[in-house]
MMTF fields as JSON, N, C-alpha, C and O atoms, coordinates in Angstrom:
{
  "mmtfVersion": "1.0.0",
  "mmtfProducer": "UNKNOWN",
  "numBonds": 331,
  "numAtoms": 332,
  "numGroups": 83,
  "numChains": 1,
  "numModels": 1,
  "chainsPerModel": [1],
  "groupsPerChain": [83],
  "chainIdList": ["A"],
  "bondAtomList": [4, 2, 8, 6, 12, 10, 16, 14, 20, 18, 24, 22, 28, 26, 32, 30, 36, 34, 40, 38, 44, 42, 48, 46, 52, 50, 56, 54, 60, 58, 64, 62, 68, 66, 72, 70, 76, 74, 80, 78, 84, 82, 88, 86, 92, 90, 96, 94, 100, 98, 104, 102, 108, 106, 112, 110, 116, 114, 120, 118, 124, 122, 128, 126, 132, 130, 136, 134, 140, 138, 144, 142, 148, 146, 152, 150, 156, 154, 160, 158, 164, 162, 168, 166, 172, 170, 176, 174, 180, 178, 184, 182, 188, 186, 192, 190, 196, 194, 200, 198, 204, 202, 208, 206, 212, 210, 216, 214, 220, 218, 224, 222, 228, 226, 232, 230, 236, 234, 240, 238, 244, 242, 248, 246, 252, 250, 256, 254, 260, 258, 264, 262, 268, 266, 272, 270, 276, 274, 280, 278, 284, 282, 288, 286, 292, 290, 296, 294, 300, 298, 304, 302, 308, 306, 312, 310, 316, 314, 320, 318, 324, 322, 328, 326],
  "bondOrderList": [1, 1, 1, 1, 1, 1, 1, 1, 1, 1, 1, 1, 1, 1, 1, 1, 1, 1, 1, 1, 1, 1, 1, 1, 1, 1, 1, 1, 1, 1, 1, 1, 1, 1, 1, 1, 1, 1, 1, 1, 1, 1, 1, 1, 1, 1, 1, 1, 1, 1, 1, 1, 1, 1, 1, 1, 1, 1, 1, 1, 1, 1, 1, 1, 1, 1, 1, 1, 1, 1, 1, 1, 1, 1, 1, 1, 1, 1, 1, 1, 1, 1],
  "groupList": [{"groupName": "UNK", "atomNameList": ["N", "CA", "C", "O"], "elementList": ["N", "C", "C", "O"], "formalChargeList": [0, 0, 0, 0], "bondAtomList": [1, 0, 2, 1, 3, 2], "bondOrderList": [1, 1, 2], "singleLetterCode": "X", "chemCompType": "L-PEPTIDE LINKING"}],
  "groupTypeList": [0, 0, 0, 0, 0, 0, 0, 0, 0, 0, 0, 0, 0, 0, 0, 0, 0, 0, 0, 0, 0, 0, 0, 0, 0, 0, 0, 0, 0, 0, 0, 0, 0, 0, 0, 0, 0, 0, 0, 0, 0, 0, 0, 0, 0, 0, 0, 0, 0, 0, 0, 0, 0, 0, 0, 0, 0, 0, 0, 0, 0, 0, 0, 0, 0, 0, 0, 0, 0, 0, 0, 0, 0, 0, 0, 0, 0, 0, 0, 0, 0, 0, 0],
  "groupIdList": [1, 2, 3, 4, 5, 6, 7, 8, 9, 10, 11, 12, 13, 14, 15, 16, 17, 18, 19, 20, 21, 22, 23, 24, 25, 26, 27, 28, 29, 30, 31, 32, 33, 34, 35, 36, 37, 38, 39, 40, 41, 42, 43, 44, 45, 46, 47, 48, 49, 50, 51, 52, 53, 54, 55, 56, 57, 58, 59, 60, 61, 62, 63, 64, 65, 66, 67, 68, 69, 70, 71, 72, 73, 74, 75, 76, 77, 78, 79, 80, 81, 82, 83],
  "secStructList": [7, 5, 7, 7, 7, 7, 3, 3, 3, 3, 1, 5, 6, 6, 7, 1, 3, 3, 3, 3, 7, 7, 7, 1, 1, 7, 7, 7, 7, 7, 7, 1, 1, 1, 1, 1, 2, 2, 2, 2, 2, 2, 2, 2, 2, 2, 2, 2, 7, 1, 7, 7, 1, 7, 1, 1, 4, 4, 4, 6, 5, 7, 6, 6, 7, 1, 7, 7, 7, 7, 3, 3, 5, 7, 7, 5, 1, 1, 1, 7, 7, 5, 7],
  "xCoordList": [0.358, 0.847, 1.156, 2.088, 0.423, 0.99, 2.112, 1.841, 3.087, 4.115, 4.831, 5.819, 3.935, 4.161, 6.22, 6.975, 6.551, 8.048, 8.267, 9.492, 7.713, 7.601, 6.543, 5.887, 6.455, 5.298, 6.222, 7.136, 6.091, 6.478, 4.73, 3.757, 5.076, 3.701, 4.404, 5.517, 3.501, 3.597, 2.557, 1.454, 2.425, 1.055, -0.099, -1.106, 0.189, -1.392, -1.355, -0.575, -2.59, -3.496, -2.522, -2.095, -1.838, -1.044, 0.47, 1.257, 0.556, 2.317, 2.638, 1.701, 3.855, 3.87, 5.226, 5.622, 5.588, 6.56, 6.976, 7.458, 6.763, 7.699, 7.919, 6.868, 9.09, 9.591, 9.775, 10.691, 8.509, 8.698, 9.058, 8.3, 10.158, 10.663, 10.102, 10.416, 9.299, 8.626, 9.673, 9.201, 10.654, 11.794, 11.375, 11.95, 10.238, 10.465, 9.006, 8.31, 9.053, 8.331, 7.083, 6.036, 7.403, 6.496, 6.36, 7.303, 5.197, 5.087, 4.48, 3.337, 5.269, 4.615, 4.799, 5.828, 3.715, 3.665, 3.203, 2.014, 3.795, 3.315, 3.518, 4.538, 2.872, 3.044, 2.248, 1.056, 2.616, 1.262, 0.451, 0.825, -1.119, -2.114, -1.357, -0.308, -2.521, -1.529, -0.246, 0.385, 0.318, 1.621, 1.441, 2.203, 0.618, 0.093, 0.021, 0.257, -0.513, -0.572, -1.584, -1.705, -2.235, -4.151, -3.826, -4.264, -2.836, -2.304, -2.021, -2.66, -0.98, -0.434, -1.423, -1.037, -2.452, -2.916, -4.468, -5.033, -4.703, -5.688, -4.933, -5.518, -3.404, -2.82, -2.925, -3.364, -2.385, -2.02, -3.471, -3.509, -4.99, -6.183, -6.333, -6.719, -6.1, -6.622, -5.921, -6.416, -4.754, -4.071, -4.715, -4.921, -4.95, -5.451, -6.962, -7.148, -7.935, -9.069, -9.789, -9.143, -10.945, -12.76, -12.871, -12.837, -13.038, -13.524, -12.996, -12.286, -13.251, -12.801, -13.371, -14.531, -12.117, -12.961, -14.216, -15.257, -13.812, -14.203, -14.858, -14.189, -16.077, -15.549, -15.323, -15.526, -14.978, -13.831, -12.541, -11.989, -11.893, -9.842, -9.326, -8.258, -10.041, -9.752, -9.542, -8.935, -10.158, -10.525, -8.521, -7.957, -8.122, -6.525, -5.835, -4.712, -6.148, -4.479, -4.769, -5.734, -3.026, -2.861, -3.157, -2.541, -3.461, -4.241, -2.69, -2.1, -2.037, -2.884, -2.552, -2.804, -2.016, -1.366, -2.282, -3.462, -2.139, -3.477, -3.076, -3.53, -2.308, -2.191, -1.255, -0.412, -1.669, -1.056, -0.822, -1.337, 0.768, 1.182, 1.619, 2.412, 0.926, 1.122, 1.503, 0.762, 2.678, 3.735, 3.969, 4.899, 3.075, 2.991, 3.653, 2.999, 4.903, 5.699, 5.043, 4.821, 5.045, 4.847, 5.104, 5.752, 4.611, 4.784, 3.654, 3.238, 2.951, 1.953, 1.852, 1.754, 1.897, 1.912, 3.256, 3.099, 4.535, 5.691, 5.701, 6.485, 4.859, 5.024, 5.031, 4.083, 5.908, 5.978, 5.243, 5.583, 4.452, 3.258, 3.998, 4.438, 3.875, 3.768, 2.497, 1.867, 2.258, 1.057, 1.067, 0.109],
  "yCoordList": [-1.681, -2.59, -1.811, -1.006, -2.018, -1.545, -2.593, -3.755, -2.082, -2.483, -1.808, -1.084, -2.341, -2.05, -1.769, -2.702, -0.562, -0.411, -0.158, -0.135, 0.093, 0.165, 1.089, 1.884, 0.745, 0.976, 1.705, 1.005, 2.563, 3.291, 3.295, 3.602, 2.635, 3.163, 3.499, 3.159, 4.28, 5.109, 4.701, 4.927, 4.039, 4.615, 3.767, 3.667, 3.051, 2.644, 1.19, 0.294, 1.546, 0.038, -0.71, -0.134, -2.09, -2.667, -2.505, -2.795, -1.674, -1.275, 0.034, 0.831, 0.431, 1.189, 1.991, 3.156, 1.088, 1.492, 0.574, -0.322, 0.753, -0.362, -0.104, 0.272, -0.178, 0.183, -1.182, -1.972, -1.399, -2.682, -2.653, -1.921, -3.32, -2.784, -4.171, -5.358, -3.584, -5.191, -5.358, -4.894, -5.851, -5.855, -6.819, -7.063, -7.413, -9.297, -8.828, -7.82, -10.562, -10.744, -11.248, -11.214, -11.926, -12.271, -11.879, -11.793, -11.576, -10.776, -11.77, -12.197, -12.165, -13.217, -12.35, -11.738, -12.412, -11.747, -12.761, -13.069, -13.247, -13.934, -13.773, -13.209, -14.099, -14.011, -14.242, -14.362, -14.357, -14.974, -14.201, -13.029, -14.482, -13.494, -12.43, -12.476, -11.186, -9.834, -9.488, -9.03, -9.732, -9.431, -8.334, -7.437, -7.903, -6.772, -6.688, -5.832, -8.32, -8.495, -7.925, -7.732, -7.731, -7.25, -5.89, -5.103, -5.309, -3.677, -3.472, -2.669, -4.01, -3.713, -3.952, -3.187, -4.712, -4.764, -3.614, -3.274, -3.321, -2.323, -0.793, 0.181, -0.862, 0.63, 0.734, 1.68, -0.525, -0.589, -0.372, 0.515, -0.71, -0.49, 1.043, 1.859, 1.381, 2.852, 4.067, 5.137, 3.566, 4.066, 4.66, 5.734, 2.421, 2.561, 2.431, 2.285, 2.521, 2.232, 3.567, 4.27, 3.749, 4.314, 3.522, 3.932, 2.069, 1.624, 0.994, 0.038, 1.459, 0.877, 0.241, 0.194, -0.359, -1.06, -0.517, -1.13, 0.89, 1.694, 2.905, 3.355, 3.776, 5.041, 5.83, 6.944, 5.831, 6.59, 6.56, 5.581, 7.153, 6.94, 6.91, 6.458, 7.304, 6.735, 5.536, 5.081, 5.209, 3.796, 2.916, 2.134, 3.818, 2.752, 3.389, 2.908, 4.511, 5.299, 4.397, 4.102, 4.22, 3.766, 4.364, 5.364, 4.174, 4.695, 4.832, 3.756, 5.938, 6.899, 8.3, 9.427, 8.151, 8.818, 9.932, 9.759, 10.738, 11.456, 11.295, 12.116, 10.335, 10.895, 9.365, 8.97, 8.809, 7.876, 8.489, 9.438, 7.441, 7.551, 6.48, 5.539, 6.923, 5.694, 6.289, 6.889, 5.964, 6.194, 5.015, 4.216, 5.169, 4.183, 4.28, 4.846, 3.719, 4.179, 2.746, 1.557, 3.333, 2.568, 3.035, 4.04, 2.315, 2.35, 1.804, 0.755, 2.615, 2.318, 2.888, 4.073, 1.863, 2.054, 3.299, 4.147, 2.985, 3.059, 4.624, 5.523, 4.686, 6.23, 6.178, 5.633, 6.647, 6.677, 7.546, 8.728, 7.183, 7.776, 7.537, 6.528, 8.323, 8.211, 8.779, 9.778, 7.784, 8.438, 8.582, 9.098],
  "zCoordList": [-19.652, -18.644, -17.372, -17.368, -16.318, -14.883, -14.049, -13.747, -13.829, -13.014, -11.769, -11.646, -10.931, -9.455, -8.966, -8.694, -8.993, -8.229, -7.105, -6.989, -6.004, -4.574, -4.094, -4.768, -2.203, -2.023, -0.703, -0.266, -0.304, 1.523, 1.682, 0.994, 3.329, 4.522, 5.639, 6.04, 6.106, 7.285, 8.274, 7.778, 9.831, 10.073, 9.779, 10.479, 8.469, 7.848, 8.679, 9.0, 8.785, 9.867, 10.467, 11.467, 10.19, 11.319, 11.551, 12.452, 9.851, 9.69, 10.46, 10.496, 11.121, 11.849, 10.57, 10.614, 9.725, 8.431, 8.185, 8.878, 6.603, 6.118, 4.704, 4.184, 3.72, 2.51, 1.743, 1.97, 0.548, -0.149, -1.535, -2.172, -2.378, -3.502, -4.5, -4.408, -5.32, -6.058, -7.703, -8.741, -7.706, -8.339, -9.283, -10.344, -8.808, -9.788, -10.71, -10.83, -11.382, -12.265, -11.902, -12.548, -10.312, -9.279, -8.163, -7.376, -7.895, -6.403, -5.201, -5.361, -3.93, -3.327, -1.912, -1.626, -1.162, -0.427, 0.937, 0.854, 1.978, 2.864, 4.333, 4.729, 4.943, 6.509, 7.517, 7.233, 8.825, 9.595, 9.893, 9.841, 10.369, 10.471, 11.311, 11.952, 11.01, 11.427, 11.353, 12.305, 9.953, 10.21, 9.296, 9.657, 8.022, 7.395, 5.517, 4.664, 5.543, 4.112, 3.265, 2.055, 4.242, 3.389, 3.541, 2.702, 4.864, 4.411, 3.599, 2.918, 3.18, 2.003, 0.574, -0.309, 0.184, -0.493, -0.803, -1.843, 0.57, 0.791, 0.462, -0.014, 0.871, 0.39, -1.371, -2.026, -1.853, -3.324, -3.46, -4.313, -3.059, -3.883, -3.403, -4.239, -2.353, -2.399, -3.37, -3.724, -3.627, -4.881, -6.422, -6.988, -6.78, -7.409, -8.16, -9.368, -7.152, -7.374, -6.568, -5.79, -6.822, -6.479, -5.187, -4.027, -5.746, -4.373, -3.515, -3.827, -1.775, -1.043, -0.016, 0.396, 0.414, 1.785, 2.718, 2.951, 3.223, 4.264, 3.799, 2.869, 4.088, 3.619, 4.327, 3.845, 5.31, 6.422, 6.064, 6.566, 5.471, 5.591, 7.469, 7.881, 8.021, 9.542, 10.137, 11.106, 9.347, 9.899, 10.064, 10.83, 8.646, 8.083, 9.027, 9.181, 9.882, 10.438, 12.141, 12.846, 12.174, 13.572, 14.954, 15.321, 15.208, 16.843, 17.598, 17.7, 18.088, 18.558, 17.414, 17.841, 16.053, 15.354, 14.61, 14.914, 13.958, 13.125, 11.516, 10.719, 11.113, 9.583, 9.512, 10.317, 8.456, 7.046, 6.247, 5.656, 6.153, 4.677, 3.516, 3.528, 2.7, 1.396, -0.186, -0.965, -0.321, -1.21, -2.565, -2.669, -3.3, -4.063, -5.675, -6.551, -5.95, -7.137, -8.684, -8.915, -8.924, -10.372, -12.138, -12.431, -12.964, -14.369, -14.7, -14.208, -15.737, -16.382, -18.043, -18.363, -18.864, -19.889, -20.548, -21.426, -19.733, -20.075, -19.345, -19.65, -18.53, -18.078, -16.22, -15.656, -15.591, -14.486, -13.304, -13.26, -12.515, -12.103, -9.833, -9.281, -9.519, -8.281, -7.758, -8.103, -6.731, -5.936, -4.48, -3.904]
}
């Protein structure tokens, strides 16, 4: 079982920072266009997946900055993994 415990970004695509703590049993994530929902979902896949959107990692860092950061805490199969 993977269970998402928070996520820090830095930097990445429209977030300039932001610290999200996924505490529940449900994760609802909403907001108006560009406010940085697909960020957040593009950080959690680059985590945990091969494939991505882009294959540039440039493409995610904010202009005019040189470096993202994505801090992704979890539990997987009762073992605690940061990435």
């Amino acid at each position: 079982m993977l269970i998402l415990k928070s996520l820090h970004l830095e930097h990445f695509m429209c977030i300039t920072e932001a610290d999200l703590n996924f505490d529940a049993n449900c994760i609802i994530i909403e907001g108006d266009n560009g406010q940085g929902k697909s960020a957040v979902m593009e950080a959690i896949a680059i985590c945990l997946s091969e494939r991505k959107r882009s294959d540039s990692v440039k493409e995610f860092i904010q202009k005019p900055f040189d470096h993202a950061k994505i801090v992704l805490d979890l539990i997987y199969n009762d073992e605690q993994i940061i990435f």
